[in-house]
VOVEX-617440 format. One record per residue (C-alpha): residue number from 1; x, y, z. Coordinates in Angstrom, 3 decimals. Layout:
<recs>
NUM,X,Y,Z
...
</recs>
This chain:
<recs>
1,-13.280,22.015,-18.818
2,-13.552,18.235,-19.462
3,-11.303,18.137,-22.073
4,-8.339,20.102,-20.462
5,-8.935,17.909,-17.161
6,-9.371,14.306,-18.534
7,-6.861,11.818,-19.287
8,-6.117,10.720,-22.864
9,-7.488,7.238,-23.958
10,-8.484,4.760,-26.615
11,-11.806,4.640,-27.273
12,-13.260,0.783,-28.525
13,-12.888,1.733,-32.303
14,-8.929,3.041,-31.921
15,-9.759,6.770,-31.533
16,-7.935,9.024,-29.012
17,-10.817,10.587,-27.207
18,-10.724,12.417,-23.393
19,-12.550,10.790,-20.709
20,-11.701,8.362,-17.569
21,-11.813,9.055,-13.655
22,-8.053,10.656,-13.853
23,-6.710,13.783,-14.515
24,-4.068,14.569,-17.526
25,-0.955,15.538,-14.929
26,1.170,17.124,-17.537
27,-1.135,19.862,-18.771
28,-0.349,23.232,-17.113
29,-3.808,24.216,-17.011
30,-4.199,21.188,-14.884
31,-1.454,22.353,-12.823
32,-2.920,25.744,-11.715
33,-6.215,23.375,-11.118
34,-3.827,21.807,-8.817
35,-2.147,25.051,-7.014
36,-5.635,26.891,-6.837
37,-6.839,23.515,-4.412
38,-4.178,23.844,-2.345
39,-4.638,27.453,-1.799
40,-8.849,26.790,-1.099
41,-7.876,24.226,1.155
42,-5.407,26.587,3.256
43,-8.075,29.186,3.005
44,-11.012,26.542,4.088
45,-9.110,25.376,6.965
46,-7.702,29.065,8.389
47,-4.093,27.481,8.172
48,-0.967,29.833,7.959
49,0.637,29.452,5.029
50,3.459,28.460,6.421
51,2.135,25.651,8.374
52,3.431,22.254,8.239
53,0.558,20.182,6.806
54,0.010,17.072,3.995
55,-2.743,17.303,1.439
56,-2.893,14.584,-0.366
57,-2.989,14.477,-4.070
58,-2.943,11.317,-5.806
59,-4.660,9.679,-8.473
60,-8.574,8.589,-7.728
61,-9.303,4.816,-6.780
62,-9.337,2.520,-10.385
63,-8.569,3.634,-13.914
64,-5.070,4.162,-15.286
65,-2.655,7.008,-16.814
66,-2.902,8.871,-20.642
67,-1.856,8.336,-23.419
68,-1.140,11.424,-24.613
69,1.777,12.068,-26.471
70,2.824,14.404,-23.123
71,2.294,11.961,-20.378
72,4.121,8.947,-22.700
73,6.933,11.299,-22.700
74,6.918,12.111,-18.799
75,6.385,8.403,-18.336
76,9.085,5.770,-17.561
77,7.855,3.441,-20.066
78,7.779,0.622,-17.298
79,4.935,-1.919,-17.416
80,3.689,-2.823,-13.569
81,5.027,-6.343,-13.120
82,1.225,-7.297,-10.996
83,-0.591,-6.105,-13.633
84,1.552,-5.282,-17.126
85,-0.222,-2.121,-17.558
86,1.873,1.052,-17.654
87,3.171,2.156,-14.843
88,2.370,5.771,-13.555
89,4.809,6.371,-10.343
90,6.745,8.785,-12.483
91,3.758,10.834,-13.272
92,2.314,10.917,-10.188
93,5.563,12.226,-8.675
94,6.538,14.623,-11.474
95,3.232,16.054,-11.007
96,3.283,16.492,-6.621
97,7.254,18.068,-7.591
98,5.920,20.670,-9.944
99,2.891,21.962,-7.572
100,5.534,21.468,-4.785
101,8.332,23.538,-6.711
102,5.761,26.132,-8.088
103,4.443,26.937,-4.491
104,7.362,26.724,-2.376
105,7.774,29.743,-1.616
106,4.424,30.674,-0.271
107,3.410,27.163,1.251
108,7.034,26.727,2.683
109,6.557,23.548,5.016
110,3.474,21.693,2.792
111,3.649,18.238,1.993
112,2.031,16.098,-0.680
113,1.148,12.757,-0.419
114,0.271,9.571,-2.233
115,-0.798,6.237,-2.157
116,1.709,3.627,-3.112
117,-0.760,1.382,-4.517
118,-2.326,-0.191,-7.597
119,-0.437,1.314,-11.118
120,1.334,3.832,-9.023
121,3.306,1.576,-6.216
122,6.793,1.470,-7.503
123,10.036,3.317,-7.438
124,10.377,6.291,-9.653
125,12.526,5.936,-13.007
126,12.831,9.017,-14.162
127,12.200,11.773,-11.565
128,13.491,12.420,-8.037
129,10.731,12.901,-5.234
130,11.110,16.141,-3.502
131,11.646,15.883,-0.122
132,8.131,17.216,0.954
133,6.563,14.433,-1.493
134,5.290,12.097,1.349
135,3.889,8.399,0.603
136,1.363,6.040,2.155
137,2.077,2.337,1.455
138,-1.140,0.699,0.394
139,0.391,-2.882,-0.572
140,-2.946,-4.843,-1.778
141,-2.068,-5.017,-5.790
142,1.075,-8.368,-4.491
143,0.631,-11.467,-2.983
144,-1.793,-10.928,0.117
145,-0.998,-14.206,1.503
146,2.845,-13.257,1.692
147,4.836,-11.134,3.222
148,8.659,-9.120,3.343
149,9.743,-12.120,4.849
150,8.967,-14.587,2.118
151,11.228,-14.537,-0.281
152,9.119,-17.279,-2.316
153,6.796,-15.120,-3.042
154,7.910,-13.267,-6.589
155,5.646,-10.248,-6.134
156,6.719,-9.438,-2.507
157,10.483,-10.237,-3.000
158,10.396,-7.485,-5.933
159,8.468,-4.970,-3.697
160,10.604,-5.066,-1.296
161,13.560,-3.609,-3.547
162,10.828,-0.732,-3.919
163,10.749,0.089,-0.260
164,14.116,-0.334,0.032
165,14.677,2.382,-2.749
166,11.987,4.921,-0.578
167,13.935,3.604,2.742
168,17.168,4.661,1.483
169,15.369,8.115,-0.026
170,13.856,8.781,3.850
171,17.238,8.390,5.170
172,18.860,10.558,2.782
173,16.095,13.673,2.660
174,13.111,12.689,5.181
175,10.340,12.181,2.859
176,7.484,10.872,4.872
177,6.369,7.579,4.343
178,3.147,5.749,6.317
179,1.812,2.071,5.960
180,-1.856,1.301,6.056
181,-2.074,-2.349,5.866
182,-5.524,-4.954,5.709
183,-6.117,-6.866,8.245
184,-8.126,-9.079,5.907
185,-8.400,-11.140,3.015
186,-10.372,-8.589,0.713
187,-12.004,-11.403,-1.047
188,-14.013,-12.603,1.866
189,-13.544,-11.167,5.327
190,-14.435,-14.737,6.798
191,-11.884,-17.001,4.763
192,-9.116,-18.581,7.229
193,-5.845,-16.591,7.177
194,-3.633,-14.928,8.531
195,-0.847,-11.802,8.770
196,1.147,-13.276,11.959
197,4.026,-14.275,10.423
198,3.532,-11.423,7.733
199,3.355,-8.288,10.216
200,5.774,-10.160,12.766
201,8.580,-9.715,10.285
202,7.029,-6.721,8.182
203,6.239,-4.412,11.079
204,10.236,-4.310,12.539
205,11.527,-3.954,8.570
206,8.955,-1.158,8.346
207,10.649,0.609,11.816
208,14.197,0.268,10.225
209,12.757,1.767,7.311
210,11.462,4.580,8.835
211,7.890,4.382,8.258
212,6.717,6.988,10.620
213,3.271,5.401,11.522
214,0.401,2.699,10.799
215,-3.004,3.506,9.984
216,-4.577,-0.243,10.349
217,-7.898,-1.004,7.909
218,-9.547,-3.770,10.745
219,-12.735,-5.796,10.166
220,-15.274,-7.103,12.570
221,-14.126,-10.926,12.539
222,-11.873,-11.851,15.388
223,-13.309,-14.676,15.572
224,-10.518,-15.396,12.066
225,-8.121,-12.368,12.552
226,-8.027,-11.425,16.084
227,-4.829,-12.788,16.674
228,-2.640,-10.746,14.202
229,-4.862,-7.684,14.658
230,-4.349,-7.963,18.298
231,-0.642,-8.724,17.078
232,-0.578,-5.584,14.880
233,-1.795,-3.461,17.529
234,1.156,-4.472,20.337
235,3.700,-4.238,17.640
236,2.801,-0.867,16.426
237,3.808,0.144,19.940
238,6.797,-2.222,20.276
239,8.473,-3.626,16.679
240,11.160,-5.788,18.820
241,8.775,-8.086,20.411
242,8.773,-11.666,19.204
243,5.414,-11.958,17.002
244,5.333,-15.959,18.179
245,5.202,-14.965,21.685
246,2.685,-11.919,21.254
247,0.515,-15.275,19.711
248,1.111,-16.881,23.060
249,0.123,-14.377,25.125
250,-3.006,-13.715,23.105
251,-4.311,-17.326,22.919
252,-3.437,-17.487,26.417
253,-6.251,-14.804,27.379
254,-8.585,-15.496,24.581
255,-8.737,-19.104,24.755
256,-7.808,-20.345,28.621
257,-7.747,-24.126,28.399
258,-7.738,-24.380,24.709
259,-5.037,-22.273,24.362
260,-2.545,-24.579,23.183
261,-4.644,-26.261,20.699
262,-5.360,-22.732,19.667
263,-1.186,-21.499,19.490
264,-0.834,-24.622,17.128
265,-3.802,-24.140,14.800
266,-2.631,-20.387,14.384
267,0.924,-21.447,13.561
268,-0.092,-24.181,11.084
269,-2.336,-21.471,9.419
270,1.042,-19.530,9.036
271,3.049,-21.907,7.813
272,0.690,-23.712,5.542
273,0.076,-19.826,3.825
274,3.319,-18.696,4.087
275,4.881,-22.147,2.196
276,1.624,-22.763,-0.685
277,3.446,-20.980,-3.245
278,-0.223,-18.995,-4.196
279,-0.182,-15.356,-5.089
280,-3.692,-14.805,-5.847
281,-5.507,-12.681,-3.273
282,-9.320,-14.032,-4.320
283,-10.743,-17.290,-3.360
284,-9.735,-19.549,-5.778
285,-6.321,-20.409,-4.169
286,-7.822,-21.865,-1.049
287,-8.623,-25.067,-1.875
288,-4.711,-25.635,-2.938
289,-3.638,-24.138,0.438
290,-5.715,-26.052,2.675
291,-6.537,-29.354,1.433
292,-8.989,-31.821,3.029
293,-5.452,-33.513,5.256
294,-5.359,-29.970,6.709
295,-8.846,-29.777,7.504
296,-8.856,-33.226,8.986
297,-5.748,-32.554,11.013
298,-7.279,-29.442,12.540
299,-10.764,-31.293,13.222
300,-8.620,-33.728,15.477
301,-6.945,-30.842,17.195
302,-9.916,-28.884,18.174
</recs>
């Protein structure tokens, strides 16, 4: 029933009223909702129970977490530093621990997973991730013209002390972690930029990490992000290549006697992106990252 499942929120005239696309985590009816999925999806798919498998469980796309006097205790009480709503990592968890814990013993090897994205990407406060809690780094909510690498960036430099906290949990219990990166600029698929320099230093810190794969989101416009998708796709393979000579090699082929023109334009795009100082992922940055001297400059060179 709606008003077991549904979050906690406050309505426009300051009434506590159930509704919203989540579900209210801490509610043990909402539980067994929980445990009697993972059982139909076992069931559905003629798995053993003792097979090693990941369903994932996280929060739907948009929305946020109760307020219910239950979840505000089970939260951390953090704001999200990208958005300063309340942060929900410790729910999220808490909840994939106690379906995990409550079904160990008869779904021995199942996993849970999550995205680590929008009012759920941080580090948990509160509550320890079990070990079969598995996470899928979905890092669209910081800087998109930034990357590990760029410590300038405020939002990227501070998410990077969250992977390093799942890092160091991987290497001390295994949890699973993936990272499913854009190869776009969400705002408009045909703006200039550019992940070279971003997945050149982000796809070896992810290896050391211990990501365990990459699931790449790709868009039909090579004609702006073939080279780091091309880039993305050779590094997935091999981390400890040189992302400035995986650039060479690819404007090489793609471009013939322009190629050189080409290597430069791509490297300006980096460093120009990489050194504006704008966090914004939309449009309205662009005209501060690439003013008309840029544009003029790269006129000349093609």
């Amino acid at each position: 029933p709606q008003d077991v499942v549904d979050l906690k929120v406050r309505s426009a005239d300051g009434q506590m009223v159930r509704g919203g696309s989540q579900i209210e985590t801490t509610n043990p009816k909402v539980v067994e909702l929980g445990i009697r999925y993972i059982r139909q999806q076992f069931e559905k798919n003629g798995w053993p129970k003792d097979k090693r498998v990941c369903i994932p469980m996280g929060p739907s796309d948009g929305g946020g977490i109760s307020e219910s006097p239950e979840s505000n205790a089970a939260g951390s009480g953090r704001n999200s530093p990208d958005s300063g709503k309340p942060d929900g990592t410790d729910l999220v968890v808490l909840f994939l621990n106690t379906l995990l814990e409550k079904t160990k013993d008869e779904f021995p090897n199942l996993h849970l997973g999550f995205f680590l994205y929008s009012w759920h990407a941080d580090y948990p406060m509160k509550v320890k991730p079990d070990p079969r809690v598995a996470i899928e780094i979905a890092d669209i909510n910081l800087s998109r013209f930034h990357g590990i690498g760029d410590t300038s960036s405020k939002s990227r430099y501070y998410y990077k002390s969250v992977l390093d906290l799942w890092g160091r949990l991987h290497e001390e219990q295994g949890n699973v972690m993936y990272y499913r990166p854009y190869s776009w600029n969400l705002a408009d698929g045909y703006l200039p930029f550019t992940k070279l320099k971003i997945w050149g230093e982000e796809f070896p810190y992810f290896h050391k990490l211990g990501v365990d794969g990459i699931l790449l989101n790709l868009y039909n416009d090579w004609a702006i992000n073939g080279p780091h998708t091309y880039l993305a796709v050779r590094m997935s393979w091999d981390p400890s290549l040189d992302w400035k000579q995986v650039l060479r090699h690819y404007c090489g082929k793609a471009f013939g006697k322009g190629a050189g023109a080409m290597e430069r334009h791509f490297l300006a795009m980096t460093e120009r992106q990489s050194k504006a100082g704008q966090e914004a992922g939309c449009v309205y940055p662009y005209p501060q990252i690439y003013d008309t001297a840029f544009l003029d400059e790269m006129d000349k060179l093609f």
